[in-house]
C-alpha positions in Angstrom: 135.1 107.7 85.7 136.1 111.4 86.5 134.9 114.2 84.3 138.3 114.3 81.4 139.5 118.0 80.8 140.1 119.3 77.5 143.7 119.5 77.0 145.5 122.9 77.1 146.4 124.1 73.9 147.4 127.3 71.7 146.7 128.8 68.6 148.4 126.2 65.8 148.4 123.4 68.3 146.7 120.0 66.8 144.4 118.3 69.4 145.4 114.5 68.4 143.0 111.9 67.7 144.2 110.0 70.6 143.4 113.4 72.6 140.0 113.5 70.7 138.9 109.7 71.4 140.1 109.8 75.4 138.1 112.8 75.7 134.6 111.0 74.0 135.9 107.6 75.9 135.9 109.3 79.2 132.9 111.7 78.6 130.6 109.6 77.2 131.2 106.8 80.6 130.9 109.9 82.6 127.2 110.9 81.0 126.0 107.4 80.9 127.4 107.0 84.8 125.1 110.2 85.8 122.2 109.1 84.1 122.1 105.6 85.8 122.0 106.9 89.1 119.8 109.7 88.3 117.3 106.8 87.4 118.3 105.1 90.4 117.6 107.8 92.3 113.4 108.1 90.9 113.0 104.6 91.1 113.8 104.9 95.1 111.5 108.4 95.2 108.7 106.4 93.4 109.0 103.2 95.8 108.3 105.2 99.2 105.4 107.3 100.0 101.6 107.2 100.4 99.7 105.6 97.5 95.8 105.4 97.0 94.5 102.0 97.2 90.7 102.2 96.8 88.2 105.0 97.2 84.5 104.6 97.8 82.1 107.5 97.4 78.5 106.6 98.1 76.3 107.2 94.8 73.4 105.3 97.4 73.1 104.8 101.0 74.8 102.3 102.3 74.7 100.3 105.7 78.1 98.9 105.4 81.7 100.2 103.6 84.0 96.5 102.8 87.4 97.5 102.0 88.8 94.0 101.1 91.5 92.2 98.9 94.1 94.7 100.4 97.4 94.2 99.2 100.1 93.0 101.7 103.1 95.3 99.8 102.8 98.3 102.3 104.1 98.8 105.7 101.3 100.9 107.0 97.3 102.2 105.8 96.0 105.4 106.3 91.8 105.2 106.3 90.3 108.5 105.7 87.4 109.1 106.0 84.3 111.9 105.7 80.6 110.7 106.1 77.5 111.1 108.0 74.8 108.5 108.9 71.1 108.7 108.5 70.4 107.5 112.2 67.8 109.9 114.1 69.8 111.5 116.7 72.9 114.5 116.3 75.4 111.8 116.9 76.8 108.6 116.6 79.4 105.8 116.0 80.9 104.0 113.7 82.0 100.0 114.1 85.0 98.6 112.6 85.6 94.8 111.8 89.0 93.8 110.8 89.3 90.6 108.1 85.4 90.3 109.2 85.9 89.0 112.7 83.3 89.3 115.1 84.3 86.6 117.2 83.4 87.6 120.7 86.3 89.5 123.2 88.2 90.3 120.1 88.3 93.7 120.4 89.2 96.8 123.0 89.4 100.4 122.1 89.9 103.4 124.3 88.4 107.0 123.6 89.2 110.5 124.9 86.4 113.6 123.7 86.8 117.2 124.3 83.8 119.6 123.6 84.1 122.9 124.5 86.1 122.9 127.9 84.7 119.4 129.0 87.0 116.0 128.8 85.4 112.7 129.1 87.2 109.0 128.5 86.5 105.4 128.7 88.0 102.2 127.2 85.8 99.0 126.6 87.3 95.5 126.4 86.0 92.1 125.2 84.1 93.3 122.1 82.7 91.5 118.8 83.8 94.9 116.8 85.9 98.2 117.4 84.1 101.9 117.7 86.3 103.4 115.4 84.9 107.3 115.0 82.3 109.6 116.3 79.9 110.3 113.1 77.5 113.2 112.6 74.0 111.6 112.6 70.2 113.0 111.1 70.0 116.1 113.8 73.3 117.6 113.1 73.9 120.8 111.5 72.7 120.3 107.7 75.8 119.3 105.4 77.8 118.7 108.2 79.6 115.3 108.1 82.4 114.0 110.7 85.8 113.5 109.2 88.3 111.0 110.6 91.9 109.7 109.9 92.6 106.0 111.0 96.4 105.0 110.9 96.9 101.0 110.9 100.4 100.7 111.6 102.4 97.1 110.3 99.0 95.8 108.9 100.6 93.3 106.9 102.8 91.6 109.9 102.5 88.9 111.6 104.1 89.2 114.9 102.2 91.4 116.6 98.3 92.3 117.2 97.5 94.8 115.0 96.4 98.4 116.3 94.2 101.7 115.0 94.5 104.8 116.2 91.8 107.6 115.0 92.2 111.5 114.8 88.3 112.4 114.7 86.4 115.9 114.1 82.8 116.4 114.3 80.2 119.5 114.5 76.9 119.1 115.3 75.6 122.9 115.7 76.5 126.4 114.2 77.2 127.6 117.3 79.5 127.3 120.8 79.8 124.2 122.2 78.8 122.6 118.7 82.4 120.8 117.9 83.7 117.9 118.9 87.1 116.1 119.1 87.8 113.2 119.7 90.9 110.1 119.9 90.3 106.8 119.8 93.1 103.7 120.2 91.9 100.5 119.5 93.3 97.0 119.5 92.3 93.4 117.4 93.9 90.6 119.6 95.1 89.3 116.3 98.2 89.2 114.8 97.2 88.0 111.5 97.8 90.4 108.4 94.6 92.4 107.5 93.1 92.0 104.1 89.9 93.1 105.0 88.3 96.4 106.7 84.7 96.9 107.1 82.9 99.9 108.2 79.3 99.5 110.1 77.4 102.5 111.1 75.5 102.3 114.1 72.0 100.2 115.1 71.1 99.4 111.2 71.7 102.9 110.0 73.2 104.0 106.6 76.0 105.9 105.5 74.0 108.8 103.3 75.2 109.8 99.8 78.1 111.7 99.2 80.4 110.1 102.3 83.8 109.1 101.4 86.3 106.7 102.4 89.8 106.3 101.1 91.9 104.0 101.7 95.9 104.4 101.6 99.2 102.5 101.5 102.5 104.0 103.2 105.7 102.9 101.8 
């Protein structure tokens, strides 16, 4: 109900008690009207955006990072991650299993790089696992880990095979030509719903202490 006016009146006038109880009557639906659909209103802010589902920071090394249980109530996941592996080298990879499949041919991905002014690119089909990130290794510049976003998009449908796609930073030296970049789009030739992520770093290594992996739900 519209917003009632206060009647119009002059000095001596008497403001009725009808006039009084129409203006409460309509004021007070009025007041309780607004605040309904001001709660409306943060009930449908607090149902969309990006929510933390778990985070794992390594007190220990670790040769694997399982993500699992995930719940099926978002429409997309956004896996961050910021880590660096203890295999002897600068550089590596990281593996990615989805709902711990490594059935054979499961997996393709595709990369692109770009260090300094060089490009390079290659895709890879009819794998037991995913290379999901580039990932500073035991050479690299000290305390410098590789960061990466992963965007799942749809992980909880069931129509289509379910796809990653990884923004990926990494430097390995103090000085030019030290930085990498690099894309990578990958694909499970599954269309089940994922539950389950695990991380593998490369040939038996270990995730050192301190790397960090959080895992995200977008409303």
């Amino acid at each position: 109900m519209a917003y009632s006016e206060v009647p119009s009146v002059s000095t001596g006038d008497l403001w009725t008690a009808a006039n009084h109880n129409t203006y409460l009557r309509d004021n007070l639906i009025d007041h309780e009207t607004r605040i309904l659909a001001n709660a409306a209103s943060i009930t449908t802010l607090q149902g969309t955006g990006t929510f933390l589902i778990e985070e794992q920071i390594l007190s220990t090394t670790s040769n694997l990072v399982t993500i699992d249980n995930i719940p099926q109530t978002y429409r997309n996941l956004n896996l961050i991650c910021d880590a660096r592996i203890d295999l002897a080298g600068s550089a590596s990879v990281v593996k990615l299993l989805l709902n711990n499949d490594e059935t054979n041919n499961a997996y393709g991905w595709q990369y692109i790089q770009a260090n300094n002014a060089g490009i390079s690119a290659d895709d890879y089909f009819g794998y037991e696992y995913m290379e999901i990130m580039k990932i500073t290794a035991s050479t690299a510049l000290a305390n410098s880990s590789a960061y990466a976003n992963i965007f799942i998009p749809n992980y909880a449908g069931t129509v289509f095979n379910k796809k990653t796609f990884t923004m990926n930073g990494l430097t390995l030296t103090s000085t030019e030509g030290g930085f990498y970049l690099a894309s990578f789009a990958g694909n499970w030739f599954n269309a089940s719903a994922i539950n389950r992520i695990d991380l593998i770093p490369w040939s038996n290594s270990n995730f050192i202490t301190g790397s960090t992996f959080s895992l995200y739900g977008i409303v």
